[in-house]
DRENPASE-669058 format. One record per atom (N, C-alpha, C): residue in one letter; x, y, z. Coordinates in steps of 0.05 Angstrom, whole numbers, plus 32768, in hexadecimal, padded with zeros to 4 digits. Layout:
N
AXYZ...
***
This chain:
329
X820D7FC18045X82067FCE805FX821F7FD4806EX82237FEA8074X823A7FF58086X823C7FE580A6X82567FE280B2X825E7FD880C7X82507FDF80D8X82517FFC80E2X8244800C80E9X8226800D80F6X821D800F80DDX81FC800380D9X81FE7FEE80F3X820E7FD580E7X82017FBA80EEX82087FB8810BX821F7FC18114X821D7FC3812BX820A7FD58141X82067FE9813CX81F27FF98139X81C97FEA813DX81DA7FD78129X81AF7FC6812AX81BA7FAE8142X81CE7FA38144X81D57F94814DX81D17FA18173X81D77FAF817CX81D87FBB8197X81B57FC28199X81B07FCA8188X81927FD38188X817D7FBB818DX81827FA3817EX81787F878187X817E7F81819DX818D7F8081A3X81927F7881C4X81897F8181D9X81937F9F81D6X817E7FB681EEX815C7FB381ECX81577FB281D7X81417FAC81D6X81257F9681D7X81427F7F81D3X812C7F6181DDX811E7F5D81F2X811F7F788207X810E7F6D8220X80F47F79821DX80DD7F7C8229X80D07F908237X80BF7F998222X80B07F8C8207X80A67F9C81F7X807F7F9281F9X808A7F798208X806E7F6981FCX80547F6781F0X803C7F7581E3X80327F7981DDX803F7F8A81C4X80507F9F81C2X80577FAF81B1X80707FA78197X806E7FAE818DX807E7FA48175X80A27FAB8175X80AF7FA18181X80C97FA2818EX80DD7FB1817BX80EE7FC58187X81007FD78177X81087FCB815BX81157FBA8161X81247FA98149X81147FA1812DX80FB7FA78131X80E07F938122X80D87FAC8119X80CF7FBD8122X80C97FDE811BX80D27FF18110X80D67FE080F7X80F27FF180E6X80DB7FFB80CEX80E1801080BAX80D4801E80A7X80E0803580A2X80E480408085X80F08055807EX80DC806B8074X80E180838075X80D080A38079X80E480AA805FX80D680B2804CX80DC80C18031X80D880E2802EX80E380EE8030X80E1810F8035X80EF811C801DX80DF812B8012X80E9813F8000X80EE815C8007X80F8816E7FF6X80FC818A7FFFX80F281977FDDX80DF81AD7FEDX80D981C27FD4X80EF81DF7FDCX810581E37FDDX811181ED7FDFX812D81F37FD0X812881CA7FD3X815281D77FC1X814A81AE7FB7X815C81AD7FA7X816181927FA4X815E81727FB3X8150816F7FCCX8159815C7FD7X814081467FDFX8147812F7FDBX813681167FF2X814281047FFAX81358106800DX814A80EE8024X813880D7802BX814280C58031X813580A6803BX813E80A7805BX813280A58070X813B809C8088X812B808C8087X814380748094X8137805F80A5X813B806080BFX8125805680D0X8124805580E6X811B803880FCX812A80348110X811C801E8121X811580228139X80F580238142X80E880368146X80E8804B8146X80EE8062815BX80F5807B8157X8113807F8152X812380718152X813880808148X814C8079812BX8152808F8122X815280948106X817980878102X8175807780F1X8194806880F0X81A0806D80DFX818F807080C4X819F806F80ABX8194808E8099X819E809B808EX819280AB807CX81A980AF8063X819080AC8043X81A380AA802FX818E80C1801AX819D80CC800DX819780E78005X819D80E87FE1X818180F67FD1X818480F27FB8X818281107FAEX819981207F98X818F81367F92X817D813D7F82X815F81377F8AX814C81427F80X813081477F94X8125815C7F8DX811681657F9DX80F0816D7F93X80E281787FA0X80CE81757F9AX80BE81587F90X80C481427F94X80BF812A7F97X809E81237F9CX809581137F94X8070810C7F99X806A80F87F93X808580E77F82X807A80CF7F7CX809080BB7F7BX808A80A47F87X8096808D7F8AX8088806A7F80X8096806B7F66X8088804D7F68X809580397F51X809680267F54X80A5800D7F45X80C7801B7F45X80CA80217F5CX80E880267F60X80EF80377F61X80E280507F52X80EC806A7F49X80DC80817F5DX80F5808E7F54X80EB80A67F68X80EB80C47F51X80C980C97F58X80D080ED7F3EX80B881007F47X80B581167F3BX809B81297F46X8090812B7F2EX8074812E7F38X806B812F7F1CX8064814D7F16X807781667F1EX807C81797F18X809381827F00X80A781657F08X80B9816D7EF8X80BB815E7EE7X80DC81577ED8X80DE813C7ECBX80F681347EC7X80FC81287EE4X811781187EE6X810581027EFBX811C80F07EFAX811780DA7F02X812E80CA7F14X812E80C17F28X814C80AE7F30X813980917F35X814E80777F2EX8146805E7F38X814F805B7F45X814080557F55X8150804C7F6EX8159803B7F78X815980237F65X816F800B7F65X819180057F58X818A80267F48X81A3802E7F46X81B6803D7F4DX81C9802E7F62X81D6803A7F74X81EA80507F74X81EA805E7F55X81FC80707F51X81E1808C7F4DX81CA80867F54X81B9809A7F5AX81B780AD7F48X81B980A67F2EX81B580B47F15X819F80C27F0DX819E80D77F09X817B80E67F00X817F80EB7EDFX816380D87ED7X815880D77EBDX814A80E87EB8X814780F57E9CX812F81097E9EX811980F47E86X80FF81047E91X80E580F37E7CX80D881127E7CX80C281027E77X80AF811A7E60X80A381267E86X809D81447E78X8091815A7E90X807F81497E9CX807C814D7EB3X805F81497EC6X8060812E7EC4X807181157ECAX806080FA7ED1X804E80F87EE2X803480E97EDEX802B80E57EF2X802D80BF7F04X803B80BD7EE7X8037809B7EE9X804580887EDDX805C80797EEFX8072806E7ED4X806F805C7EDAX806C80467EC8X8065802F7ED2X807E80167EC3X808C7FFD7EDBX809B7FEF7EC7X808C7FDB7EBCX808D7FD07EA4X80827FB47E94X808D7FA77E8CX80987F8B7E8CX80A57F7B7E77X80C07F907E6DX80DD7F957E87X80EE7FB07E83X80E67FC47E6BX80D47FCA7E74X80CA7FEA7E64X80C17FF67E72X80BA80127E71X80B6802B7E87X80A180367E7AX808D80377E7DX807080417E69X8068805D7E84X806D80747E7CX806880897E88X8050809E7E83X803F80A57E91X802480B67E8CX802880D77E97X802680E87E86X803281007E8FX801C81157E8DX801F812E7E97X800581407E98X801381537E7DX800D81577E71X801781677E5FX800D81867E5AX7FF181827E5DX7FE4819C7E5CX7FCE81987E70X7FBB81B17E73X7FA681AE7E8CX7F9681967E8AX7F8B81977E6AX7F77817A7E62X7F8781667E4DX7F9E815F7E59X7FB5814E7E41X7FC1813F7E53X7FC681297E47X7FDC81107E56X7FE7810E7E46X800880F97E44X801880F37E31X802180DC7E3AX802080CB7E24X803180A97E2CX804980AA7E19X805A80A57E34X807A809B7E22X808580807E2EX809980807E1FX80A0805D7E2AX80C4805C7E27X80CD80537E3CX80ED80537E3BX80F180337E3EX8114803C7E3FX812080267E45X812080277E65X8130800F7E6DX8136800E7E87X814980217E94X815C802B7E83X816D80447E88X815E80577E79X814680617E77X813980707E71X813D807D7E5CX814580717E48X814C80787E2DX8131807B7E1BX812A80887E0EX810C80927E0AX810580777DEAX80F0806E7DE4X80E880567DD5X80CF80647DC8X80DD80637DB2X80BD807F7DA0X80C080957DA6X80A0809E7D9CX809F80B77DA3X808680BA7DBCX808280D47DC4X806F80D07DDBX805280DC7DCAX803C80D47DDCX802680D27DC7X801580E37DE0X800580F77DD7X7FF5810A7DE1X7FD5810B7DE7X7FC7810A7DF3X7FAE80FD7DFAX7FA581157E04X7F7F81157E06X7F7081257E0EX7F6A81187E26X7F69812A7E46X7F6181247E5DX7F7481227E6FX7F6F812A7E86X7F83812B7EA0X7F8B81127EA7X7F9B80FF7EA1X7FA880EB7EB2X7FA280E77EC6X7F9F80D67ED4X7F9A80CC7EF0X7FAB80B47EF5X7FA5809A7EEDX7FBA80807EF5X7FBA80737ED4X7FC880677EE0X7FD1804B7ECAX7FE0803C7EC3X7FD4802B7EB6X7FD880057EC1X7FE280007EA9X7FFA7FED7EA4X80007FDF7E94X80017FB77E97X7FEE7FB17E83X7FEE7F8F7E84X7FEA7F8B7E6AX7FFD7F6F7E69X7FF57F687E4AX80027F787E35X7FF27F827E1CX7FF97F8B7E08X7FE87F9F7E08X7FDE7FB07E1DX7FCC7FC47E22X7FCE7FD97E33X7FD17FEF7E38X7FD580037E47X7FB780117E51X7FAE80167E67X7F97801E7E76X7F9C803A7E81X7F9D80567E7DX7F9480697E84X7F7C80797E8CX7F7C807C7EA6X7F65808C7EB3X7F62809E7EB2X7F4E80B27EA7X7F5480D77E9AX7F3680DE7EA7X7F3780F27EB8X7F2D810C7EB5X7F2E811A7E92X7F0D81277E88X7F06812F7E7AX7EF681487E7EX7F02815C7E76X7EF7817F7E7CX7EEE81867E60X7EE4818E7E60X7EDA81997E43X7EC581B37E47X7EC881CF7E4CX7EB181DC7E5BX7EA881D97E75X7E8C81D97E7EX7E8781CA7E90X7E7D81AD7E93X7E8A81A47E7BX7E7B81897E81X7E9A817E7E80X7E95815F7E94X7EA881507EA3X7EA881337E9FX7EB481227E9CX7EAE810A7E9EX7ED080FA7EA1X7EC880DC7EACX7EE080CD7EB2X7EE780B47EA0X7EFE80B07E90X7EFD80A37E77X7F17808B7E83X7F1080737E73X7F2580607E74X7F2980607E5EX7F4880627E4EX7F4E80647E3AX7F63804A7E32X7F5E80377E1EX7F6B80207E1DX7F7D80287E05X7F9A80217E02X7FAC80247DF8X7FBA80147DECX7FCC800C7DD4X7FDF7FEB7DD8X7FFA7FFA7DD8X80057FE57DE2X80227FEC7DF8X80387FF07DE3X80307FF27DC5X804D7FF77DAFX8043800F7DA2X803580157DA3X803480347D8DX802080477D9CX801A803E7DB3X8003804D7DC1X7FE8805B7DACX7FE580487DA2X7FD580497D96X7FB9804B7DA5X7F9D805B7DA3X7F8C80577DB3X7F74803F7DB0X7F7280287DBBX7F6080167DACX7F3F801C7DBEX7F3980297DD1X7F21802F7DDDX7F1F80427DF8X7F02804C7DF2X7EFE805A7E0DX7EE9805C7E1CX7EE7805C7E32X7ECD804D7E41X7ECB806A7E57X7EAF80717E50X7EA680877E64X7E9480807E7BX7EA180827E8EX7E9780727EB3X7E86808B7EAEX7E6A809E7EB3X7E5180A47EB3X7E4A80A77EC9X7E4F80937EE5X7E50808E7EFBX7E6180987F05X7E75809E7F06X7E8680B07F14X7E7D80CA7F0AX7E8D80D67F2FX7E9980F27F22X7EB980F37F2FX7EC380E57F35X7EDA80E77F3CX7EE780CC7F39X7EF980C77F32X7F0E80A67F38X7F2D80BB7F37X7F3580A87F3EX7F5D80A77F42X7F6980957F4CX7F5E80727F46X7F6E80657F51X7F6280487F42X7F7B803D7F38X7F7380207F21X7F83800B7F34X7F737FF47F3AX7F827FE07F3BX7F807FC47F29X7F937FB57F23X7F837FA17F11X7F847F807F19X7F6F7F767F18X7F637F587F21X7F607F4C7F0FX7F787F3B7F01X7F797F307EE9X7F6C7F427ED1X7F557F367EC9X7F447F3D7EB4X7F3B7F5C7EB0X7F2E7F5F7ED3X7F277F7C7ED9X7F317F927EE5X7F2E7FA07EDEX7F3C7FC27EEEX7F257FC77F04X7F2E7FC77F0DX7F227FD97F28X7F237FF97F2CX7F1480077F25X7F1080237F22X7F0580317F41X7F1680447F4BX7F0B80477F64X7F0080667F5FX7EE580707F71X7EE3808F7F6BX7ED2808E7F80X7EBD80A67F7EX7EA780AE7F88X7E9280AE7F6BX7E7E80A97F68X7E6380AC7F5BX7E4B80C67F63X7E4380C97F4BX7E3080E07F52X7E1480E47F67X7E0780BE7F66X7DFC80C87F74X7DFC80C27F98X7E1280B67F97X7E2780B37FB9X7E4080C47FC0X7E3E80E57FB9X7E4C80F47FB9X7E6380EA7FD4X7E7C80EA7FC6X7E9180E47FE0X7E9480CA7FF1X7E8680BF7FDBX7E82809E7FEFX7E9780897FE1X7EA2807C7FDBX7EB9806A7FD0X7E9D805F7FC8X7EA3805C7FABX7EA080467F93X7EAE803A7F80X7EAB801D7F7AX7EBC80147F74X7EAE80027F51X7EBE800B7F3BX7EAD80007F1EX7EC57FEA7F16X7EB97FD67F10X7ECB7FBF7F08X7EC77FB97EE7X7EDD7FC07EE3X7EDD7FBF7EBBX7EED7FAB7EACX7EE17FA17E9EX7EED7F817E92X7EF67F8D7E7AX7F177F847E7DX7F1F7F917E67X7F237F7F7E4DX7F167F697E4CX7F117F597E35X7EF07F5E7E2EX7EE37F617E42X7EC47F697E30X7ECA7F857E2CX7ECF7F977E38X7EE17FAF7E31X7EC07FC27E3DX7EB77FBA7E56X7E9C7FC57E61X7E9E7FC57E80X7E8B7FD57E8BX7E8C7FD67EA4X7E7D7FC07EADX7E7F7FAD7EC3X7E6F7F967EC4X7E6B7FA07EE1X7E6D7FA57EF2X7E617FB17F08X7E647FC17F1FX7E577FD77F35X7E5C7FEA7F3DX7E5A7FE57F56X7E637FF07F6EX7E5F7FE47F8BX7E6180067F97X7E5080047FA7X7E5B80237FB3X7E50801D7FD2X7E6380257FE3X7E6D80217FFAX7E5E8038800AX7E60802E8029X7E4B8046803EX7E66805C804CX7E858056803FX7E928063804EX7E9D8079803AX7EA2809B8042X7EAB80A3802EX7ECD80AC802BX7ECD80B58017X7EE880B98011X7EED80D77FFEX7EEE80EA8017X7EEF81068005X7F0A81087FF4X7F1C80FC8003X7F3B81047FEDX7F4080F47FDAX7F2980DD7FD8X7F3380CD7FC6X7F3E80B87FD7X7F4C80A47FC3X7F5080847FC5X7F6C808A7FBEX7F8680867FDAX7F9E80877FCEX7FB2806F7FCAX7FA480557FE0X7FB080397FD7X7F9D802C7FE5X7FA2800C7FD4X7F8E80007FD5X7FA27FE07FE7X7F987FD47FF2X7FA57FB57FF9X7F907FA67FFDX7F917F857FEEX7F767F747FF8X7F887F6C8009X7F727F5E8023X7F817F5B8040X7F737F3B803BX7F5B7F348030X7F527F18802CX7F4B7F19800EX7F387EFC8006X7F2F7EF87FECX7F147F0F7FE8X7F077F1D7FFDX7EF77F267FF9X7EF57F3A8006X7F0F7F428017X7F117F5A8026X7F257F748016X7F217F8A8017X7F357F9E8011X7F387FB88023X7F597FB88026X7F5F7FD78036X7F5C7FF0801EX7F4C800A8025X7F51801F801CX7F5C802D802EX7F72803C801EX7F7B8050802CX7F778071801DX7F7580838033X7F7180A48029X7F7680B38040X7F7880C8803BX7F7F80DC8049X7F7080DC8065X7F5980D48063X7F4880D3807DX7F4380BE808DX7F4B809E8085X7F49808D8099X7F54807B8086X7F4F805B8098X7F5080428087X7F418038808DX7F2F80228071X7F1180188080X7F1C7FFB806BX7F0F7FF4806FX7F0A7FD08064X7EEE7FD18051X7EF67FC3803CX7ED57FC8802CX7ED87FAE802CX7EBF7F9B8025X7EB47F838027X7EA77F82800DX7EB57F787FF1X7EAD7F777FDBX7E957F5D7FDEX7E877F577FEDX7E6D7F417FF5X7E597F4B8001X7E607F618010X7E4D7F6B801CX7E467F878016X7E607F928000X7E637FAE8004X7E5C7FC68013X7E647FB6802BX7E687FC98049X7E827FD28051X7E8E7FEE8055X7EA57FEF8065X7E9F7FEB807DX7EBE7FEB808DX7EB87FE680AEX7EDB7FF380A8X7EDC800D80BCX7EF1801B80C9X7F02801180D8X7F1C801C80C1X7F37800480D4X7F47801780E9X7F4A803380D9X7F5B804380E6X7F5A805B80E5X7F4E807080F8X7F47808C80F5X7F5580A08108X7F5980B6810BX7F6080C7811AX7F5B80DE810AX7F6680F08121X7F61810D8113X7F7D811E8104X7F86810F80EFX7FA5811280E4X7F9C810980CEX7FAA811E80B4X7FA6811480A0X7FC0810180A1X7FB480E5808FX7FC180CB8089X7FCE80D7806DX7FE880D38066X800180DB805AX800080C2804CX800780B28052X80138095804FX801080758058X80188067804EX8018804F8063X803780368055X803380298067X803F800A805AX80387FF1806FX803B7FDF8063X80387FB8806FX80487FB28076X80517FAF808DX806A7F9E8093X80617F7D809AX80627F6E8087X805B7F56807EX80677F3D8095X80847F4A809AX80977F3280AEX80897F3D80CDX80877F5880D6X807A7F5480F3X80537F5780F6X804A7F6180DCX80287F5F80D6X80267F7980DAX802E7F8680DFX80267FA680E8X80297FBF80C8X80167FCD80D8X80147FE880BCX8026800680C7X803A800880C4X8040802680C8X802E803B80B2X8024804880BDX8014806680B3X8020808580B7X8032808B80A7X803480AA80A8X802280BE80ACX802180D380C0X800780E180C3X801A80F980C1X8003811680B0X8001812D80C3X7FEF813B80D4X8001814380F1X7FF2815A80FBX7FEB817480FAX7FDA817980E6X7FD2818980D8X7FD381A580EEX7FCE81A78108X7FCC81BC8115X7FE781C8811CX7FF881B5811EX801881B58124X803181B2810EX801C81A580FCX803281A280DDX8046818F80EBX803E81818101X8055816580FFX8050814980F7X8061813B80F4X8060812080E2X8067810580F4X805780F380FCX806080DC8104X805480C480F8X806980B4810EX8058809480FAX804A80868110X803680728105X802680678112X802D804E8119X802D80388128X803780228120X8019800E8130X80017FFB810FX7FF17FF38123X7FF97FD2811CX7FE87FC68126X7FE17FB0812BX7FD97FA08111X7FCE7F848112X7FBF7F7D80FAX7FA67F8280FFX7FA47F898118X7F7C7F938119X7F837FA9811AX7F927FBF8112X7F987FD6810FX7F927FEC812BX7F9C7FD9813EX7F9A7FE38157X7FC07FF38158X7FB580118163X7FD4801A8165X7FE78017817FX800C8008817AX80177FFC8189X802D800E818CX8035801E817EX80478034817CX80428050816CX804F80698174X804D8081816CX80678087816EX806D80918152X808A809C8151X808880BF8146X808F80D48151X808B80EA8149X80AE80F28138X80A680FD8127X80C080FF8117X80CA81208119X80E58125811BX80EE813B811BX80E381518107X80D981628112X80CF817580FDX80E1818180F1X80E2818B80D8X80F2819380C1X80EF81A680B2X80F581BE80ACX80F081D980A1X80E681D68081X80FE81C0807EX810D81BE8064X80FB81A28058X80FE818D805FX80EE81778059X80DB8169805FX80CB816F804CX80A381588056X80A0813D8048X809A812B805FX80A2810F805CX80878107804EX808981008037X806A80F18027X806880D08025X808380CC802BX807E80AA8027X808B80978041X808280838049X808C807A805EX80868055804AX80A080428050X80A680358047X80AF8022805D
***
């Protein structure tokens, strides 16, 4: 951390220890805004404490959409930078990731290859490629690596007929060992996994747009049961957090609600009229920053609520010709 910086956070704590009470104090209100550019090469990380922006560090690559287990890539293209490596090197992998996942240091990646095709490849940690990559029928969606087994979620087009497949894999020759057709859906895009079971999130056919949730045991290798919820979710399910043993946050484009795997009732945590971008937990002060856009204005700010998701701060961010912020961290 530069001198600079610290002096810099250091003046900012001080001015700001008075006068906040109720609200979550400058120094505590820290979170970084991830912005890409479809223009020319670039994404940048600003960090900020509260509204004002302290640090910004800049990677040459652009068109960006996805961020996760470290790495930063689009799943338009096929380069890659880690971002724990500080000489900011871009790797290339196979076209279109949609999904790289690390395991036991290995990099198991899910790619779009064709309109109704996915592809699994597998690197090293410096992304040195391990085999060959293996080619599959169906649109990719997520996937999970545990064990000695790889879990892919596919969209299936064939004509007009449609369906949503879990495809089980083993993690050395991608070999395919099963595939399980959810019937009940018409839509999923989001796996999480609870030891034994995957958690499959979608909408169902006959609760059009309503969040349902299919729980699949991946040792009986069957769906063992379905819950479908009174709240809906037209964009889909884009992250998930359990907040208790029997509580969970969804997040999407249109709000945040709490589902009650006991009662399977939602109850609405956080709505407005902005599409929701993003979010993160800030675990040390309890609070959720939420990236929004204003769709009428095309501007971008962050939210800053509560643990009852009551909002304590609004930060509006400099609007930008050149870069649209997708991730807030």
């Amino acid at each position: 951390m530069q001198t600079g910086y610290k002096l810099l956070l250091a003046a900012t704590i001080v001015s700001s220890s008075i006068g906040f009470n109720h609200q979550v104090s400058a120094q505590q209100d820290t979170y970084q805004i991830v912005s890409t550019s479809y223009r020319q090469p670039l994404t940048t990380f600003e960090t900020y404490i509260g509204g004002k922006r302290i640090e910004t560090v800049r990677y040459t690559l652009g068109g960006v959409d996805r961020l996760h287990d470290g790495l930063l890539y689009s799943s338009f293209g096929d380069r890659v930078i880690d971002l724990k490596n500080s000489k900011k090197v871009i790797k290339q992998v196979e076209l279109g990731p949609m999904r790289i996942k690390k395991y036991k240091n290995v990099y198991y990646a899910m790619s779009l290859s064709a309109i109704n095709q996915f592809s699994l490849s597998k690197y090293t940690l410096d992304f040195k490629k391990i085999g060959a990559t293996k080619r599959y029928t169906g649109f990719g969606r997520d996937l999970i690596v545990t064990g000695d087994k790889l879990y892919v979620l596919a969209d299936h087009m064939k004509g007009i007929d449609y369906s949503i497949k879990l495809h089980t894999f083993d993690t050395t020759s991608f070999k395919s060992l099963h595939q399980e057709t959810f019937k009940q859906l018409i839509h999923a895009d989001h796996i999480r996994q609870n030891g034994s079971q995957l958690k499959i999130y979608g909408t169902s056919l006959k609760n059009d747009n309503k969040l349902t949730i299919l729980s699949y045991d991946t040792k009986k290798q069957r769906s063992t049961k379905m819950m479908t919820s009174n709240q809906y979710v037209k964009g889909g399910v884009e992250k998930t957090q359990m907040l208790s043993r029997g509580t969970e946050l969804i997040f999407n484009m249109d709000c945040m609600f709490e589902i009650n795997h006991r009662t399977k009732q939602a109850r609405l945590l956080y709505d407005n009229d902005h599409d929701l971008i993003d979010y993160t937990y800030d675990a040390k002060t309890k609070t959720y920053h939420v990236l929004e856009l204003t769709t009428k204005t095309d501007d971008y700010r962050v939210m800053t609520l509560n643990s009852k998701f009551k909002k304590i701060a609004e930060y509006r961010l400099k609007r930008s010709d050149s870069l649209s912020p997708f991730r807030v961290l």
